[in-house]
Structures are given as structure tokens and as C-alpha cells.
N, C-alpha and C positions, 0 to 999 in steps of 0.2 A: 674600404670602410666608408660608411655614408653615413655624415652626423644632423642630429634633428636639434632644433634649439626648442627646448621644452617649453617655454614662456609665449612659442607662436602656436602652439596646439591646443588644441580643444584643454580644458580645467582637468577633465576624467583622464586627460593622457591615452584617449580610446589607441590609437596608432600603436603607442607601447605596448600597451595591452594584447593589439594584434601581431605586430612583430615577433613578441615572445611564444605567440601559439603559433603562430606559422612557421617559427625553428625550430618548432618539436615538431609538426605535421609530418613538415618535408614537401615539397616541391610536388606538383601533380606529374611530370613528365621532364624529360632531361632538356627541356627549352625553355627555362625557367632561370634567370639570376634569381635563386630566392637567400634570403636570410641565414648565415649555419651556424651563426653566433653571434651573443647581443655582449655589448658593453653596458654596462649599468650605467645609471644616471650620473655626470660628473658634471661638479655646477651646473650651468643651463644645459647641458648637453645628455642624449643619447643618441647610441649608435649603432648599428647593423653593418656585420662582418659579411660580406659576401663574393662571390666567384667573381674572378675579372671577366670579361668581354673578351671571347676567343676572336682573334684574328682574321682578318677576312669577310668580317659582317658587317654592316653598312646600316645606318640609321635610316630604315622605311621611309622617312619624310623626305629625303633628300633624292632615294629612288623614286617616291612620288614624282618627284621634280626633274627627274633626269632620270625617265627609263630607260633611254640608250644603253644604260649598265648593263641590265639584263643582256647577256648572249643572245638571248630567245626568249620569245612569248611563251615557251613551254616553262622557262623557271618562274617567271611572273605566277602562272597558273601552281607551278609547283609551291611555292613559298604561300599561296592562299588556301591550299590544300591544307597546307602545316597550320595556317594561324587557325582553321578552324577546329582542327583536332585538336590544337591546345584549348578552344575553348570548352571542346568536348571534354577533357579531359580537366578543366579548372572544375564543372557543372558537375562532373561524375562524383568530384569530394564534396559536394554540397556548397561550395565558393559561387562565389562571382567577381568581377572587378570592378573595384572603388572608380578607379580613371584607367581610361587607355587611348589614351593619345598615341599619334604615332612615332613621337619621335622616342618615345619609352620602347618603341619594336625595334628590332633588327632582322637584317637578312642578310644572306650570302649571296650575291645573285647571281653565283656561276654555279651555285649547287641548288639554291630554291630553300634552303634550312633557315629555318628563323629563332629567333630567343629575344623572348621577353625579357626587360632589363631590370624592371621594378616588381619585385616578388613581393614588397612589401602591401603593393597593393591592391593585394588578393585579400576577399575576407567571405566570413562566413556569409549567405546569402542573408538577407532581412537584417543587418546589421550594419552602423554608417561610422567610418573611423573619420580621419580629420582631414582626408585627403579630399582637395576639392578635383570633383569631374572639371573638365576641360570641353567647352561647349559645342566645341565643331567637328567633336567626336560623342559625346554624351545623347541620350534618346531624351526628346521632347519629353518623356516626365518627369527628368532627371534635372532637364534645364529649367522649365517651370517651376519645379521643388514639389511637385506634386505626387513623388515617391522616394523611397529609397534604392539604391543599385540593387539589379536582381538578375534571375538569367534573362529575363524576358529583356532588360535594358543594353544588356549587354548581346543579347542576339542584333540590335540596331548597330552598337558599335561597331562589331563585328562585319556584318553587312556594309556600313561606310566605309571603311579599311579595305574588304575584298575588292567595292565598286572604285575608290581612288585609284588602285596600283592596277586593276585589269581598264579601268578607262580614263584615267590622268585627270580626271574633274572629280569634284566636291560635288554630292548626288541632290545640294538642296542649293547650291551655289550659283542660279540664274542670274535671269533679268534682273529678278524681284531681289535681288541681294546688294542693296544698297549702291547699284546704277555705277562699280568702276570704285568709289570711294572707300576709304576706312572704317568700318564698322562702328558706329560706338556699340554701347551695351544694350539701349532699347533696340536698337535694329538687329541684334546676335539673338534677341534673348527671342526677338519675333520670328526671326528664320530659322534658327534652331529649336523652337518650341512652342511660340503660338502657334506661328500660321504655319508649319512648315509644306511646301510642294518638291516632288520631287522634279527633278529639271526634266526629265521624260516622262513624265504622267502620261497617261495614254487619256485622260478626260480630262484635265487642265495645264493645258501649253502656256499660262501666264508666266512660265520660270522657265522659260528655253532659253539656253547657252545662248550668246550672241556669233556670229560666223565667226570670227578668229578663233573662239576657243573651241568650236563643234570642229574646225579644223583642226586641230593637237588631237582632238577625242577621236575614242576608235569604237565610240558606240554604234554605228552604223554595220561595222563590218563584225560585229561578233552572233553569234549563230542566234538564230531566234529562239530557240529553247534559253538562252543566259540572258537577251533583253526580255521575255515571258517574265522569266524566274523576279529580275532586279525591279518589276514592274509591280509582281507582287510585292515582295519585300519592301519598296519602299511606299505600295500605295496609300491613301489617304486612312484606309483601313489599319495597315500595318503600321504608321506612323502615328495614329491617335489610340490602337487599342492595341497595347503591347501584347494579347494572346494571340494575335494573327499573324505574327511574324513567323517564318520557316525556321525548325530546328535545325542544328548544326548538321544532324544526319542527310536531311533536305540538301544543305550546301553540298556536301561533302559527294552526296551524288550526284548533281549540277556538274560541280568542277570536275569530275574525275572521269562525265564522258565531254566535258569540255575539251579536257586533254587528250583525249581518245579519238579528237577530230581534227588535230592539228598536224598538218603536214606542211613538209620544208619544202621549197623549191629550189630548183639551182641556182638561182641566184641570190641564193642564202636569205631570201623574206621567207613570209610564213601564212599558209592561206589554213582558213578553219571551211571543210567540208560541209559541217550545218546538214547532214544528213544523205547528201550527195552521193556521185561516186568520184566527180572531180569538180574541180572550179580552177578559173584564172585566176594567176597572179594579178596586185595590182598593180606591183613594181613592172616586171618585164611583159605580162600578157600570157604567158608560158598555158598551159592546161596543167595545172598538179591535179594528183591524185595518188591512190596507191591501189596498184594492182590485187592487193590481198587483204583482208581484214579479219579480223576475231569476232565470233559471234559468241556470247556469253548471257545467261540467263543474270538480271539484274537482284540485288539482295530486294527483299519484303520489306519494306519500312512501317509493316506494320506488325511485327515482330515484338513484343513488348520490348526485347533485346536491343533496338534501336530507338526506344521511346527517352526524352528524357525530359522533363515538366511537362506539359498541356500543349505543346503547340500541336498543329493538327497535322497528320502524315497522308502518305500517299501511297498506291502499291508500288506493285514489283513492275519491273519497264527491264525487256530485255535492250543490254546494250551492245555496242558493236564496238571495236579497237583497229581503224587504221593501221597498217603492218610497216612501221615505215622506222628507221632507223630510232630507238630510247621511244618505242611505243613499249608503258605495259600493264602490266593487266592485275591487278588490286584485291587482295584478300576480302574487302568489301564487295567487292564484284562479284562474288562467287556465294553469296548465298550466306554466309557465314557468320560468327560472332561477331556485332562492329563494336564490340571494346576498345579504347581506344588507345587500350595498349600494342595492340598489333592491326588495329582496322586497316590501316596502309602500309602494312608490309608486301610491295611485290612477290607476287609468284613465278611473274614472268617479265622479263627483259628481253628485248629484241636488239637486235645490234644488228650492221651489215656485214660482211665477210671484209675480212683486212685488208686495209687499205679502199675500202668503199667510203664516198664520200657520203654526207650527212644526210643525200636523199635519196643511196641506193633499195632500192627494193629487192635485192637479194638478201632476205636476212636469214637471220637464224634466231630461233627463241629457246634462249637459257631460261634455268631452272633456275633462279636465284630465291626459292623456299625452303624449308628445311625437310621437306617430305618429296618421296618422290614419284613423278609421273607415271602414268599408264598410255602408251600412245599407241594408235592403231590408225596404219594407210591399210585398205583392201585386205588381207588377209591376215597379212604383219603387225604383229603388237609384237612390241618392245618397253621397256624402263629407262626412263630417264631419270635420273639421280641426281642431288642437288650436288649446280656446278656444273654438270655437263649441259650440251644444247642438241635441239636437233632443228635440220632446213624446214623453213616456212612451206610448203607444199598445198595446194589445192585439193581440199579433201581427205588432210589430215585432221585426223580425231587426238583429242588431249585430255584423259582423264585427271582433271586437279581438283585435289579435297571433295574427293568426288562428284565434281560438277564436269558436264560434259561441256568442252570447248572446241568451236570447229574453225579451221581454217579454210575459206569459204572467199568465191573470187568479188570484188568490191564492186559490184554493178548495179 
């Protein structure tokens, strides 16, 4: 139960107003604490009935603060995957979000699953309940007051959340951020909405990290396609005209051959190939790479199917999938509806053969979709049926949702 004391909210009680239609709505996606019953006004009080906090999930802000949690950089990548689908999926009922700070997210960080904790403060777009944004997540028109919550404000939030948890720094957080000190509110309201720079601009370096914290950051070492991408996203463009910012579908194909490039090494770090066929560790020096990869035609993002507001798209980009132990390969990937009720349902799971450690290259790729394969080495077609797998091979062909997928040597 979470109670509201009605004498602190807006005269119209807009939040009650929205509470009661967002327990009829229902929840965009099952990553949602949303509202399933209201208590009525009692003396100063209303109140919203809602799911507790499943077990094992972790307040974002805190793994901001302590990525060690994460196992692996691949659940980091996975859990960013999820937060943007959920945005897809708030955008697809015509919502947006009032506030999204991070400590209202959670995440599991041994499985990458996240859930949103405030369902309350979801509302229809062009509409402003009582819930104030939080500024070090809210988009410069939001902090000025020169708008109300929309998708486009919420693609910025969105954006800062991805960039914190994949690079452990705040993306407007520099020099220029109040030199070490405690913010008051002209200097928040300047960094977060006058003047804001992003700390990697590629045309004004006045807001570069200083060395201790570009040392925590792993901006340096992520693949140039994700520093390209975060550069739009946060440039001077995307941060003063909120129609320049990338849609969630944009993200969502970023991230997902993000993960498509990340291989383990043996001594359990994790190097991203950035288009390679191998690179060094930085920990031991090792050469990773993976012998085998997936080559896969990329979805059309210009699909009206994948359109959602005004932001501007890009085409189709064949992508590739490093063959290396929990590589896999994404119903988005294939060409398909990106609904985003099923946009990332796996088709395919790779795993190594039993008792293969985390960076064997002998894998096998399971079927883990509900339909089943057509695969064909040199003469031999066979069926694969969901739940069954067959070995990774050079120069096997994988007919899925009838997209051809080839296992092709990583050179």
C-alpha cells in the first residue's frame, strides 16, 4: 500500500485522477509495480494497492554505484535492453513518464530483468499530474519548465539511465558541474537545462570528466558504433530540440549488436570486438575472439512497424553474433514485427557443451522459440524443433521465421 496525503497535491488531485485510470488501463508490460487497487480518500489520505518487489532485484542507483554486482557486462547490456522496451512499450499505450529517476528502477543483476517500481507515474502523454521530475534525470525542457513530460522527454531520460549503468558517469556531469561541490539549484537547473554539455561532446570538451573519474569510466573501451550512437543522443542538437533524439527502436538495435560483440575471456573479463575478429584483453593480454559468428540480415527501421512519434530512423544494417557461450540472436534481428510484446524474445541460445567453461567455443545453438527450424549443412536439411539444438558448424545454414542465418568462420 503507498499512501498520498492529499493536502500536498496539486488543488484538482490530478495524481488521483490518474491513479484511478491507470488501475483500469493495467500495466504496459509485466515490468511494471503498477496500481490494482485504489483506497478512497480517508481524511487526508489516498492510497494505491500494489505488487511487492519480487526478490532479488536491486535499486539501479545503487548498481550505478557498485557495478561489481553485475556478474558480467553482458547483464548490464541486458537489463538496458529491458529498460528500453519498457519505454517502448509505456509509448505504444500513448503514456509517458511524469519522473524516472533511478532509484524508482530495479534490476536483477544475475539475470539483467528490471521493474519499474512507481506505476503511478505513468500518464497519458500531454498531460502533467502532481508528481514533480527529478532533475538529474528529467530532459532540459522539463527542467526549464518549458514543456510538459512527453515521449520525446522521456527518450532523454531514457538515454541518461542507459549511459550511467553501461559507463558509471552522469552524461552532463563534468568539469562544468559545479567544480567537486554540492549543487544548489541555480547551478542543477544550469547543468541540467540551460546550458547543458555533454561530458564527451565531440565539438566542446569544456565538460570533460576530470582523470579520477574517466578512470571508473569505461567509455573509452566500448565499441565505436555505442560512443557514435551516445554522441548523437546526447549532442547539442539532441539536447536542445527534443525531435533529434533516437527512438527506442534506434536503442534497441545499438544494444543488441552491442551484445552481439561481447566475448568472455579466460580469465573471466570481458573484451567487446567493435567489429573485429579478435582483440586483447585488458586484464591478462590474452587475444579473445570467437572462432564462429552468426551473420543475420538486420530488421528495417524504416518499417512504419518500428516507427513510434517523429524521431528520425535509419535502414536495415546487416548484423553479426559472436558464437561464444549465452550469444543470441533476437526476434528483432530477423526482420520481424518489433512489437514489443515479443521484439526480444530469443530464437536462439548458444550454450557450450557440458561442463564447458564460460569461454568455450564449442557450442551448440538451441531453439528456444516456439516454431521450428529448417537447417541445412551441404546436402543435409533437417528440423529443429523447439527445445532441441544442433552444433555450431562452419557453413551451416539456419532457416528462422524465415530469415536465412549462416554460421560463418569470424575473420
Amino acid at each position: 500500500m503507498k499512501w498520498y496525503r492529499l493536502s500536498e497535491l496539486h488543488a484538482d488531485h490530478r495524481l488521483v485522477a490518474n491513479c484511478k485510470s491507470m488501475c483500469l488501463s493495467g500495466p504496459p508490460s509485466k515490468h511494471f509495480i503498477w496500481p490494482i487497487d485504489i483506497v478512497d480518500e480517508v481524511s487526508d489520505l489516498f492510497g494505491c494497492v500494489m505488487d511487492l518487489l519480487p526478490e532479488d532485484f536491486e535499486c539501479a542507483e545503487d548498481l550505478y554505484a557498485n557495478p561489481g554486482r553485475f556478474p558480467s557486462y553482458k547483464r548490464i547490456i541486458d537489463a538496458c535492453i529491458q529498460i528500453v522496451s519498457c519505454f517502448h512499450a509505456v509509448h505504444c499505450k500513448g503514456y509517458c513518464f511524469q519522473d524516472i529517476p533511478m532509484w524508482d528502477l530495479f534490476v536483477d543483476p544475475q539475470k539483467g530483468g528490471v521493474i519499474f517500481s512507481r506505476g503511478e507515474n505513468v500518464a497519458p502523454e500531454g498531460t502533467y499530474t502532481d508528481v514533480m521530475a527529478s532533475g538529474r534525470y528529467a530532459a532540459p525542457e522539463i527542467v526549464t519548465g518549458a514543456s510538459v513530460p512527453s515521449m520525446r522527454s522521456d527518450r532523454y531520460s531514457m538515454a541518461v539511465i542507459v549511459f550511467m549503468l553501461l559507463c558509471h558517469l552522469h552524461p552532463l556531469e563534468g568539469a562544468r558541474f559545479c567544480e567537486g561541490r554540492i549543487p544548489d539549484d541555480s547551478e542543477r537547473r544550469r547543468a541540467y537545462g540551460l546550458g547543458p554539455v555533454f561530458v564527451f561532446d565531440s565539438d566542446d570538451s569544456s565538460n570533460r570528466p576530470d582523470s579520477a573519474i574517466l578512470a571508473s569510466c569505461t567509455w573509452e573501451s566500448l565499441p565505436r558504433h555505442m560512443r557514435d550512437f551516445f554522441c548523437r543522443a546526447f549532442s547539442r542538437d539532441a539536447l536542445l530540440d527534443p525531435r533529434r533524439r533516437p527512438s527506442e527502436l534506434e536503442w534497441m538495435r545499438e544494444l543488441v549488436r552491442f551484445r552481439s560483440e561481447v566475448v568472455p575471456c579466460k580469465c573471466w573479463d570481458e573484451v567487446f570486438l567493435d567489429g573485429a575478429s579478435a582483440v586483447r584483453c585488458g586484464r591478462c593480454g590474452a587475444l579473445c575472439g570467437a572462432p564462429l559468428r552468426l551473420e543475420v540480415g538486420g530488421f528495417d527501421a524504416r518499417d512504419p512497424c518500428v516507427s513510434i512519434g517523429d524521431a528520425p530512423t535509419h535502414g536495415a544494417r546487416e548484423s553479426s553474433v559472436a558464437l561464444v557461450t549465452d550469444a543470441r540472436l533476437y526476434r528483432s534481428q530477423l526482420n520481424r514485427s518489433c512489437s514489443p510484446d515479443y521484439m526480444l524474445e530469443p530464437q536462439l541460445w548458444a550454450v557450450s557443451k557440458k561442463g564447458g567453461s564460460q569461454c568455450a567455443y564449442d557450442v551448440r545453438l538451441c531453439n528456444v522459440s516456439r516454431e521450428s527450424w529448417k537447417v541445412r549443412f551441404g546436402r543435409e536439411v533437417a528440423n529443429v524443433a523447439p527445445g532441441q539444438s544442433v552444433r555450431a558448424i562452419e557453413g551451416l545454414e539456419l532457416e528462422i521465421l524465415g530469415e536465412l542465418v549462416r554460421v560463418c568462420a569470424n575473420v
